[in-house]
C-alpha angles and dihedrals in degrees: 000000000000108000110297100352124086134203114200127182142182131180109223128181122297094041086283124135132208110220129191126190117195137187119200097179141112088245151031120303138193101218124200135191117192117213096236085054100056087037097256106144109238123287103011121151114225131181113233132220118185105218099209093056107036090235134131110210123244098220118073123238127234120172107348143006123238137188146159115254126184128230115291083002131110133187137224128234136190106192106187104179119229134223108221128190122231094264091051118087125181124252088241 
């Protein structure tokens, strides 16, 4: 937690974690889980869904995860890790 804005985690099956970020203040915030606080091991490449709009993003996450939330607001993420060959590299 940093102030008035929160981070919250939790690992579910299939390697996967459900992330919130909330913001508890009075304006907009840029929000950002890193990966060695939510328990993701570094530089791992997840896929992201983001759970309030039924939408999976286009761009690929290392490292952290992080959104625009609007004052007294949170979003909702799904992160699903990918395994990537040699030849892949993430839209980052």
């Amino acid at each position: 937690m940093y102030g008035d804005s929160e981070v919250w985690a939790r690992p579910l099956s299939g390697y996967r974690t459900v992330v919130v970020l909330l913001n508890r203040s009075l304006e907009f915030r840029i929000i950002t889980a890193q990966w060695d606080d939510i328990g993701l091991p570094p530089n791992t490449v997840v896929e992201v869904k983001d759970l309030w709009k039924h939408a999976t993003l286009e761009k690929r996450f290392v490292n952290e995860l992080r959104a625009d939330v609007h004052h007294h607001s949170c979003k909702m993420f799904l992160l699903t890790p990918l395994t990537l060959s040699e030849e892949d590299e993430p839209k980052v």
